[in-house]
C-alpha positions, 0 to 999 in steps of 0.5 A: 585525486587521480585515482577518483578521476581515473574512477570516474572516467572508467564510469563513463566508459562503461556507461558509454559502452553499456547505451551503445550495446543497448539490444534493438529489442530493448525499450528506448531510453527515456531522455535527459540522462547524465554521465555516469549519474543517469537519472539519478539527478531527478530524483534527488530532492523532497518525495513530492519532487519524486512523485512529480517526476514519476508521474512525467515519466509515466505519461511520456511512457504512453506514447512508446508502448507503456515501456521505457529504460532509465538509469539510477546511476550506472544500473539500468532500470525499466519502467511499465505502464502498460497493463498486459505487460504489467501482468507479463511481468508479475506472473514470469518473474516472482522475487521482489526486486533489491530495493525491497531490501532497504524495508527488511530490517523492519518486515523481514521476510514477511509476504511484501518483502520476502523470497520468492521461495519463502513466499511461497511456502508460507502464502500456502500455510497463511491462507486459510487465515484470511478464509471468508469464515473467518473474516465475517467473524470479524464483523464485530470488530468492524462495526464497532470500530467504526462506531468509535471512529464516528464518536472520536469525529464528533468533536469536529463536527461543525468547526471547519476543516480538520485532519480526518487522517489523524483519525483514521490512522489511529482506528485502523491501527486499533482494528488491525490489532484486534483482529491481527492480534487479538490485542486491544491495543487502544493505549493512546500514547503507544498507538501515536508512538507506532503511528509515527515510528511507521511514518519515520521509517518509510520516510526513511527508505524514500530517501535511501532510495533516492540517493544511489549512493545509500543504495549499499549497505556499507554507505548506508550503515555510515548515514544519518538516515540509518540512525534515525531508521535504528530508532524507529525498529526500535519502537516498532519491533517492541511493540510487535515483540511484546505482544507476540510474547503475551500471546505465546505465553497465553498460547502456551496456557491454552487461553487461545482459542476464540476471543471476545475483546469486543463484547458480543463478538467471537472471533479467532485473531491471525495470530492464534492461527500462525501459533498454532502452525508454528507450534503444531507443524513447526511451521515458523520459527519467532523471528518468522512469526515476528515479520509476519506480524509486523507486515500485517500491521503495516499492511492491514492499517496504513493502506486503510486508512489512506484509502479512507482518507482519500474517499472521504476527500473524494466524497467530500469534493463530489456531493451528488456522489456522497448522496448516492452512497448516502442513499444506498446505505439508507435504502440496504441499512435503512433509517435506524443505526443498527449494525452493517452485516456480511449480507449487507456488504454485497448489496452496497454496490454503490459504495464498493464502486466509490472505493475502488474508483477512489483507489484508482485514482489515488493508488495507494502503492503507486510502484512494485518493483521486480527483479528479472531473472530472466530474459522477459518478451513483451509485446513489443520489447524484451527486457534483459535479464539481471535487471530492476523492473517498475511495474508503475501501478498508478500509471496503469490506473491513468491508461488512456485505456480508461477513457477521456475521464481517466482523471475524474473521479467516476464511481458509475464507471464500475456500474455501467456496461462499457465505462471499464476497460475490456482489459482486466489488468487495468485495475491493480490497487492489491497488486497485479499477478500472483502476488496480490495481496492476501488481506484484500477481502478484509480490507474491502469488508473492513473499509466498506463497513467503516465508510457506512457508518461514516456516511450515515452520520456525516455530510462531508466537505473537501476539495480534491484540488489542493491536495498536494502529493508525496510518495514515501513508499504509500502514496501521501498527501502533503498538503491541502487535504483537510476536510470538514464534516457536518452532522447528519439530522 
């Protein structure tokens, strides 16, 4: 017993000593810290609790320059809103932060999670995979997926409000598979199995991250939260083993080349591609392709279909704004149900600005997290080296920057000469700096054909109002967030 109060009053101490040798040129620290605890306390509770509280310290951060300093437990953390300073930061310091440590069982040292230096090397080689040649060959593949989308919403039509999100998980994990993959992996049962086992374990690492005490691998590996986060790998590095081992074994036989799982469509899948570095260059060795595989699924189906099921509750909400895009599809598609080509990707402007003012508003991954390695100057601060940095992302979307509207949902915002901010970093939905995500252009393509389709077929109805949040890694609905559709005459 002594021992643990003479261990606490050291805490204190150093705590103590830490806030009092704070550098003036540091950012002020936000109010409300414990002892020893910090802001820890704030954070402990469900992940609606933890979006809640984010959200309050982003727009306190406002009025003191989009930077503040908080504390989990003794290690101090800084927390950015601002858009220049966001950008600063992303581009000066390149390695992730720590806590993208607690996702690494699962993706490794894929591109989300990995070293700088790894990144690095394997961004370069993995490029040419996501080239624009090769993703119009993948307009098959969208078309029809968001044909079968719009069969599987068929058996909603008319009956009240349902969860769409159900729907859009699914297709978009079908989708990533076919042209991540070159799988189609539509077995229904394996596809829930995924579906959920990804839900598990990003519930997992929240909660991890919300109690300071996990932090460390030696708790973690004692809790509960570590068991449960065992058996999700388990469903999800089996399904990326089995496949990765099928096409090794084609690879191996020279039956690679170009697929043809949707009839009429030829395509090269990403995979076939690392294979070939891998075997050809000796680029990635089976654990590296294994991550690679698994950060593409994860990132090429989760954020799709949550900005899918968040622009169709948008669009669902705003009437006069789903008439327009309904309008744009017809006049660029016209009356017919024939496919939507790359040509016709450019010409729905419209329909483009309802996604990204969708993105802004819901933003999917709402916080970055970088580790300084360097002494950082700011406009008006300079962040120690040594410590974690929050690029908060969903507070750069609700700058005061972007008007007296920053919190309605405003596609003619992204058509009008002067409705955008004159700064350029005030929309980072695929990250911000060097480090963007390599698969937007996909998902812009992808999304934009799968919402046409949607549109052209169906009259949405929602409200925005009762959706309640959570943030388990991804922004989440919790609540509220049902919508219903009708059949378009």
């Amino acid at each position: 017993m002594f021992a643990v109060a003479l261990f606490c009053i050291a805490c204190a101490a150093y705590w103590a000593w830490c806030r009092k040798n704070m550098k003036t040129t540091e950012p002020p620290y936000f109010p409300g810290a414990w002892p020893i605890l910090g802001h820890a306390p704030a954070l402990i509770g469900d992940s609606c609790k933890l979006w809640n509280g984010i959200n309050d310290l982003a727009n306190q951060s406002y009025d003191i320059g989009g930077v503040v300093a908080a504390s989990i437990g003794p290690r101090t953390v800084y927390i950015v809103t601002d858009p220049d300073d966001s950008f600063t930061i992303s581009n000066t310091c390149l390695e992730k932060d720590g806590f993208y440590d607690f996702a690494k069982p699962w993706l490794g040292e894929g591109l989300v999670t990995g070293k700088f230096s790894i990144w690095k090397s394997h961004r370069k080689l993995l490029n040419p995979a996501f080239s624009q040649i090769l993703l119009d060959t993948f307009m098959g593949v969208f078309n029809s997926q968001s044909r079968k989308l719009v069969r599987d919403l068929e058996k909603e039509a008319g009956k009240g409000p349902f969860d769409h999100w159900t729907y859009t998980r699914h297709n978009a994990l079908e989708t990533i598979c076919l042209t991540a993959l070159g799988v189609d992996f539509t077995d229904s049962n394996l596809n829930t199995q995924y579906v959920e086992a990804t839900e598990k374990i990003f519930t997992t690492i929240v909660e991890r991250f919300m109690k300071f005490w996990w932090h460390s691998p030696y708790t973690f590996a004692l809790s509960d939260v570590k068991r449960r986060q065992d058996a999700c790998l388990k469903i999800l590095h089996n399904m990326s083993n089995t496949v990765l081992q099928k096409r090794k074994s084609e690879f191996t036989g020279n039956v690679c080349a170009e697929r043809s799982i949707i009839p009429g469509t030829r395509f090269k899948a990403f995979l076939d591609l690392i294979l070939e570095l891998s075997a050809e260059k000796g680029a990635f060795n089976d654990r590296e392709v294994r991550e690679h595989v698994d950060t593409m699924i994860v990132g090429g189906h989760d954020t799709s279909a949550n900005v899918l099921m968040f622009t169709m509750i948008l669009l669902g909400s705003h009437p006069e704004a789903q008439e327009k895009a309904f309008a744009e599809i017809q006049d660029v598609l016209g009356d017919g149900d024939r496919d939507v080509e790359k040509t016709d990707l450019s010409k729905l402007v419209y329909l483009e600005a309802v996604l990204k003012e969708s993105m802004r508003v819901f933003t999917i991954v709402p916080v970055l997290a970088r580790k300084l390695d360097r002494d950082v100057k700011l406009k008006n601060y300079t962040l120690s080296a040594g410590r974690t940095c929050f690029l908060f992302v969903f507070g750069i979307h609700k700058h005061p920057m972007w008007g007296p509207d920053v919190h309605e949902f405003k596609p003619e915002r992204w058509l009008e000469p002067g409705r955008l901010p004159d700064n350029p970093n005030t929309f980072a939905a695929f990250s911000v700096g060097r480090r963007m995500c390599i698969g937007k252009t996909y998902a812009l393509m992808s999304m934009k054909t799968t919402l046409a389709h949607v549109i052209r077929n169906y009259r949405i109805t929602a409200d925005h109002t009762k959706v309640k949040l959570k943030l388990d890694v991804m922004l989440k609905p919790d609540a509220g967030y049902f919508v219903s559709i009708e059949k378009r005459t």
